[in-house]
C-alpha positions in Angstrom: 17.1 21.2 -13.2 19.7 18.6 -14.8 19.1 15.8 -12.0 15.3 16.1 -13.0 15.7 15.9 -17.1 17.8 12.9 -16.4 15.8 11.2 -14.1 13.1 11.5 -16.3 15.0 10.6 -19.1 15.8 7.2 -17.6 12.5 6.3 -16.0 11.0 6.6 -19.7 13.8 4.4 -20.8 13.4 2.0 -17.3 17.0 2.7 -16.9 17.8 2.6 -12.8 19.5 5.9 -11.7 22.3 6.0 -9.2 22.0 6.0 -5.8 23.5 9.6 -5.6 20.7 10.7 -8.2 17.7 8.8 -6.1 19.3 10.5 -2.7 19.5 14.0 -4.6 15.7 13.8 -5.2 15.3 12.8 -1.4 17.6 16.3 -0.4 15.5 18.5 -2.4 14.3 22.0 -1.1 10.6 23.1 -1.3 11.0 25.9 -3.8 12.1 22.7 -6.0 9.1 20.5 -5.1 6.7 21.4 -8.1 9.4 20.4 -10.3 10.0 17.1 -8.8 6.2 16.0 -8.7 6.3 17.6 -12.7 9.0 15.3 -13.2 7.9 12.2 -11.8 4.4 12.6 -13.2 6.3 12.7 -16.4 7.4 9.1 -15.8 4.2 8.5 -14.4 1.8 9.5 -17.5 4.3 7.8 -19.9 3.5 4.5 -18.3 0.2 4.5 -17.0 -1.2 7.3 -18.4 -3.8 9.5 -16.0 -5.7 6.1 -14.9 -5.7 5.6 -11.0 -7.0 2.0 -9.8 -8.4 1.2 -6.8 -7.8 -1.0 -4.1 -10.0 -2.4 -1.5 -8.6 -4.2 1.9 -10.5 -6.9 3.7 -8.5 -8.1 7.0 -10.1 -12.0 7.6 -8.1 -11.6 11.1 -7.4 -8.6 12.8 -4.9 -8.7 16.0 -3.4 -11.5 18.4 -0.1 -11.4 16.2 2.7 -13.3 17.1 5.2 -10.8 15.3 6.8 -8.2 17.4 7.2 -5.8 14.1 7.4 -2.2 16.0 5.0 0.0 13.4 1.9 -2.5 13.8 -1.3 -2.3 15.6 -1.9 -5.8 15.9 1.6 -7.0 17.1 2.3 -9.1 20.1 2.2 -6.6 23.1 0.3 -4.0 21.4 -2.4 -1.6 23.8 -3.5 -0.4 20.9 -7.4 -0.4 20.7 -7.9 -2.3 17.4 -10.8 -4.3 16.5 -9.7 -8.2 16.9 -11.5 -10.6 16.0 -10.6 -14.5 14.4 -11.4 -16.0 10.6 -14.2 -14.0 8.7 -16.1 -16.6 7.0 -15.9 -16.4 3.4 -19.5 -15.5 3.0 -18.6 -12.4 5.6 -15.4 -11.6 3.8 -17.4 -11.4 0.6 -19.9 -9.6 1.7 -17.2 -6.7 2.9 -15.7 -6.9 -0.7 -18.4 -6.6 -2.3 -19.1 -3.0 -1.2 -15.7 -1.9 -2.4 -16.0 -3.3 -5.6 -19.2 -1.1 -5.7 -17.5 1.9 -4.6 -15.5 1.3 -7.7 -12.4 -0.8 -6.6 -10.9 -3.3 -9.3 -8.6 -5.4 -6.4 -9.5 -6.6 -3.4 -6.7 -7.3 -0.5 -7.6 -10.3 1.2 -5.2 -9.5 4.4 -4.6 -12.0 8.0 -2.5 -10.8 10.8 0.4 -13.5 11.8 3.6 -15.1 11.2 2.4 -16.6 8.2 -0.6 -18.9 6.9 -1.0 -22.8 8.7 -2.0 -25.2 5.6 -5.8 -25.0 7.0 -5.3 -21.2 7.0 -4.9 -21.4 3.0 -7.8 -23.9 2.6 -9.7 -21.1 4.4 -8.6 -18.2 2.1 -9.1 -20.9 -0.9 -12.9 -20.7 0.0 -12.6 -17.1 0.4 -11.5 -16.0 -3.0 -14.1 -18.7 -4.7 -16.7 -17.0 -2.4 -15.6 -13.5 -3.8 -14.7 -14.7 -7.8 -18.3 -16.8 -8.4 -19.7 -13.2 -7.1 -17.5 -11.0 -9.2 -16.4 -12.3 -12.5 -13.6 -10.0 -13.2 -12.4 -9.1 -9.4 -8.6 -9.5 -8.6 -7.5 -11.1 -5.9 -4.4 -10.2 -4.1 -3.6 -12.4 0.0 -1.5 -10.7 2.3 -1.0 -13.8 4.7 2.5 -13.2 6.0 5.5 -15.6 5.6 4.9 -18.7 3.3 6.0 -22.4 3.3 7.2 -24.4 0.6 3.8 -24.9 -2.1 1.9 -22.3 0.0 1.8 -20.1 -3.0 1.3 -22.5 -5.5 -1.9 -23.6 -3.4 -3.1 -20.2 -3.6 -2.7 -19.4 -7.3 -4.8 -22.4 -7.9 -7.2 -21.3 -5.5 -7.7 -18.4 -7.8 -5.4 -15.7 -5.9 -4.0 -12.9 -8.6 -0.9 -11.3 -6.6 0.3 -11.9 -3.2 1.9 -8.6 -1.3 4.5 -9.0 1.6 6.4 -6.2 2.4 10.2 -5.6 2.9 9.2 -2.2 4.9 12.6 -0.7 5.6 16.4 -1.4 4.6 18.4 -5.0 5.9 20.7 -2.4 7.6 17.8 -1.1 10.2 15.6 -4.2 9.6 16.6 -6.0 13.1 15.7 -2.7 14.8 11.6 -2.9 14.1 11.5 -6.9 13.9 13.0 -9.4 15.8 10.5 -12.3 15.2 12.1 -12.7 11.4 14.0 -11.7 8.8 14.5 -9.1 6.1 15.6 -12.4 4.1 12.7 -14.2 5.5 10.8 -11.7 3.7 12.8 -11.5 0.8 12.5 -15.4 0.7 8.6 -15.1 0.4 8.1 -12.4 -2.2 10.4 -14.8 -4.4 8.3 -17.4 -3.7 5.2 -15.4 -5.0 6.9 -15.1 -8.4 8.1 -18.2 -9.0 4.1 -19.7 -8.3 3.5 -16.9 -11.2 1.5 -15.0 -8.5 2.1 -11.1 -9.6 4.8 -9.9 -6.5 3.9 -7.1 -4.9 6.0 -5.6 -2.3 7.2 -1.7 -0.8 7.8 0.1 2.5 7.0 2.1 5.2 8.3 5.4 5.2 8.9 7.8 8.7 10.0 4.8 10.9 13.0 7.1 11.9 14.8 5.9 8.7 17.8 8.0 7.0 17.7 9.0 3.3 20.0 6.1 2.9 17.8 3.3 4.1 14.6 4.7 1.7 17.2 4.0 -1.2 18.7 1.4 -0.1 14.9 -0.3 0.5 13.7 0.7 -3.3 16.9 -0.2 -4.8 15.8 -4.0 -2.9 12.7 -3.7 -4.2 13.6 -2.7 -8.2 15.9 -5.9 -7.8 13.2 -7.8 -6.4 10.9 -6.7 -9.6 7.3 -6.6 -8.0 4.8 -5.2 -10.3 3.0 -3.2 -7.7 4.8 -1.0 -5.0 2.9 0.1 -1.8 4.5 3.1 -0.4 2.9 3.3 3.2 3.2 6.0 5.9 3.7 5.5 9.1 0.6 6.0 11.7 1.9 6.0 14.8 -0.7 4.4 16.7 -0.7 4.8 20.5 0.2 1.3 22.3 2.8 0.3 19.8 6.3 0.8 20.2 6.6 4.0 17.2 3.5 5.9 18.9 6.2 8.7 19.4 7.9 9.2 15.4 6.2 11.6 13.8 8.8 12.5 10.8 7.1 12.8 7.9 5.4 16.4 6.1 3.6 16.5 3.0 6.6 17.3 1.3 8.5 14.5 2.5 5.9 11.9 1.4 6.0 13.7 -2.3 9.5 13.6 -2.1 9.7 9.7 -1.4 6.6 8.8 -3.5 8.9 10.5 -6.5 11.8 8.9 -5.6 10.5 5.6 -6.0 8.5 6.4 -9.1 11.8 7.0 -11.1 13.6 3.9 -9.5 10.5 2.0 -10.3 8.9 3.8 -13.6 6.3 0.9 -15.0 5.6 -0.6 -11.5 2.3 0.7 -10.6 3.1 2.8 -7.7 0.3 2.7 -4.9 -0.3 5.2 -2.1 -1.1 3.3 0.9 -1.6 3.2 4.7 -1.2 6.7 6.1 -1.9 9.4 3.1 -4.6 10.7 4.8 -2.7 11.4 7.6 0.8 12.6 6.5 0.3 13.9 3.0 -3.2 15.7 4.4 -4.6 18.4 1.6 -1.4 17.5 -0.9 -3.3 14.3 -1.6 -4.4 15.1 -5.1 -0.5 16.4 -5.6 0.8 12.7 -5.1 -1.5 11.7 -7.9 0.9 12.9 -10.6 3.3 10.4 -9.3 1.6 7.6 -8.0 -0.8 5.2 -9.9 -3.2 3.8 -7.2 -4.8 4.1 -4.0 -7.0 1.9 -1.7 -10.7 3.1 -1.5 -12.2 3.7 2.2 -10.3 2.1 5.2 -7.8 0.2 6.0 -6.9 -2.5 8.4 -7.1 -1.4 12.1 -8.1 2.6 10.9 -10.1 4.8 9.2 -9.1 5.9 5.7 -11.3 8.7 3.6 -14.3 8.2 2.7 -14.7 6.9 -0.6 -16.9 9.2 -2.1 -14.2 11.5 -1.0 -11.3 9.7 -2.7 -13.5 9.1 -6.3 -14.0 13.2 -5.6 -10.2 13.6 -5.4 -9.5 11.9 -8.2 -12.0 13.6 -11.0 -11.3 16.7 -9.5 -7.3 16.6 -10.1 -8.0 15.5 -13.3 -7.5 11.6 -13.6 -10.2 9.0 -14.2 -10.7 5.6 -11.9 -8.9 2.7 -14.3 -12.1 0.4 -15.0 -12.5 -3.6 -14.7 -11.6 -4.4 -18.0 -8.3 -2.3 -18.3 -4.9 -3.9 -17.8 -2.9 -1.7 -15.2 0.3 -2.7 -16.7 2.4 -1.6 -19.1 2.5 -4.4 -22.2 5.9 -5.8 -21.5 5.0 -6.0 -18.0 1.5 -7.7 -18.2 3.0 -10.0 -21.1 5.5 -11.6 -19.1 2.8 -11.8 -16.0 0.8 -13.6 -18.1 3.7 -15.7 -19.5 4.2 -16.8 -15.6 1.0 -17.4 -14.7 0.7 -19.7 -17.4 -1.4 -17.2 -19.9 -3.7 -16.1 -17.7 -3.6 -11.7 -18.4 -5.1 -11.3 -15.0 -2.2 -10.7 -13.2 -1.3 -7.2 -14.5 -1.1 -5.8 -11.1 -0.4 -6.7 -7.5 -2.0 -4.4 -4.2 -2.0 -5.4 -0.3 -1.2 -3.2 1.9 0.9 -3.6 4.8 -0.2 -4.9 8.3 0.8 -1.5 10.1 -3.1 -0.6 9.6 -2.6 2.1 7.9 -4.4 5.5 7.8 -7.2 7.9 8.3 -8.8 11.4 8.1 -11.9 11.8 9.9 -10.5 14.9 12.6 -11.9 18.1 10.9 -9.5 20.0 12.6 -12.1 23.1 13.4 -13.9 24.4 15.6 -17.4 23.5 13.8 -20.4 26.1 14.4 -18.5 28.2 15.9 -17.0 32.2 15.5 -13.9 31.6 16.6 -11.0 30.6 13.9 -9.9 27.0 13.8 -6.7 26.4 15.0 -4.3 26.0 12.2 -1.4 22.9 13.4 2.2 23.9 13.3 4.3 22.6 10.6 5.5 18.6 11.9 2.9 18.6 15.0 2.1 15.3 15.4 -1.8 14.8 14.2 -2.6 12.5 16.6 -6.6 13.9 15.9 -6.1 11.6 12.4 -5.5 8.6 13.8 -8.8 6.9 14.1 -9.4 3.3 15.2 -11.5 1.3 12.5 -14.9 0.8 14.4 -16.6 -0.2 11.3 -16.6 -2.6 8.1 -14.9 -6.7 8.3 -15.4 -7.8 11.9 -18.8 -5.5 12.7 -21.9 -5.1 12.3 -21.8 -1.9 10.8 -21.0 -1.0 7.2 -17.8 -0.5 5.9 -16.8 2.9 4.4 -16.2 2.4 0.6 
């Protein structure tokens, strides 16, 4: 296919196709899928060769959000049944870390629901991340805190933080119609700020909101001009008690389809699965490997992800290896010019929060288990509503997180 062999053609030279290209990729039939996951993991092995890292989230305060932002769990007015709970202490918070950085994970997502972080609110996650670095010598540290004031950022990359993620989540165009509380710019305004404190940006989208083919491009085309080095492409969960409960869009094939199309608009930005794999790309997990760079290990913020075990079973068995401590995640030019920003420090090769929508699960078998009779097999789009599974477990209980 000639759109394929140029896309990859320009992803190996970092070259941005045109919109028409990334919204042919988008349009592409089924018996044309293998080729476009081939293609992108083209792109994908070129930069960052068959390494996938892992990410591990931590939410220090889950719930009683001011935001009105329609795909989250913890937003103001959501019946959603989410854990909520205030500040973990940083001896807590490390604690939960520290069993995801045994299952493996290189990053940890320090993540807060809210507007944005009070002054006191960054002391607190300054005590935090000294809590989880004088325990873990070469952990990243990525906060996910929401809006930021003038200096906030700069306060946090002394505190130690590596990368700070806040998401633009959908196009300017629909932007008003899921938030009302703030701005697309507002958000804009704060993944600038992350970058010029020499944090590593990170920054992606949620995909299934109801969203045209037109507002995925025009959201990645933001982000490639925004230049975060880490992506998160997350999938909706419509959790019940929030205001999207009722859009289920997305197939596997979609989510392959727009996990390629941002891997050729953004070739050497490490490309992360996040919130909702387990529920919308299902048994095509390994599949989305070819294009994307990095997952999160175990759960997520308000729900249950796979279990770890599973997701380092995924990973060997489709052929790529976890990317270890010591590895830079970046391509050269990229981590070079990190560590120009950051002032020489090479830590900040890669970025990784994921979003405050709370993100996915996978713990409905689907069978009947023990029993003769067949298990019922869904129809193609039926909402799976039986993988959408509150987190009961991990930060914020007394029971141990899946990692």
């Amino acid at each position: 296919m000639d759109l394929l062999n140029t896309l990859v053609d320009k992803g190996l030279r970092r070259e941005l196709p045109t919109r028409d290209e990334a919204l042919a990729v988008l349009a592409t039939s089924d018996d044309d899928l293998l080729d476009v996951v081939a293609a992108a993991g083209k792109v994908r092995r070129h930069w960052f060769g068959r390494r996938v890292k892992l990410n591990y989230l931590v939410n220090l305060k889950s719930g009683l959000c001011p935001e009105d932002c329609s795909y989250c769990s913890q937003r103001l007015g959501s019946e959603a049944g989410i854990l909520k709970y205030t500040w973990l202490k940083p001896d807590e918070a490390s604690k939960a870390a520290a069993a995801g950085l045994a299952g493996g994970a290189k990053r940890v997502c320090l993540v807060a629901s809210g507007r944005g972080p009070t002054d006191r609110d960054v002391d607190r996650v300054a005590g935090t991340i000294k809590a989880i670095k004088d325990q873990n010598e070469n952990v990243e540290v990525c906060a996910c805190l929401g809006l930021l004031s003038d200096g906030q950022a700069e306060r946090l990359r002394e505190a130690g933080a590596d990368a700070y993620n806040h998401n633009l989540n959908t196009s300017e165009a629909t932007y008003g119609d899921i938030t009302t509380t703030h701005t697309y710019a507002d958000r804009v305004d704060t993944v600038q700020k992350a970058h010029a404190a020499g944090l590593s940006a990170c920054s992606g989208l949620i995909a299934g909101m109801g969203e045209s083919d037109e507002d995925l491009v025009d959201v990645v085309f933001s982000l490639r001009e925004l230049d975060p080095d880490s992506v998160p492409v997350n999938f909706l969960i419509p959790f019940e008690g929030t205001p999207l409960a009722k859009e289920w869009n997305l197939t596997p094939q979609r989510c392959l389809r727009i996990l390629a199309m941002v891997r050729f608009v953004c070739p050497d930005a490490e490309v992360r699965i996040a919130g909702g794999r387990e529920v919308h790309l299902r048994t095509m997990q390994p599949l989305a490997l070819n294009i994307a760079n990095s997952i999160f290990l175990g759960d997520y913020l308000t729900s249950e992800g796979q279990a770890g075990r599973a997701d380092l079973e995924m990973i060997a068995d489709a052929g790529f290896e976890v990317e270890g401590a010591g590895e830079v995640t970046l391509p050269q030019h990229r981590a070079d010019v990190a560590a120009a920003a950051a002032g020489g420090c090479g830590s900040h090769e890669a970025a990784g929060c994921g979003s405050h929508e709370g993100a996915g699960c996978g713990t409905g078998c689907g069978s009947v288990c023990g029993s003769h009779e067949p298990a019922a097999v869904p129809e193609v789009n039926e909402p799976r509503t039986d993988l959408v599974a509150v987190r009961r477990r991990g930060a914020g209980t007394d029971l141990a997180p899946n990692a």
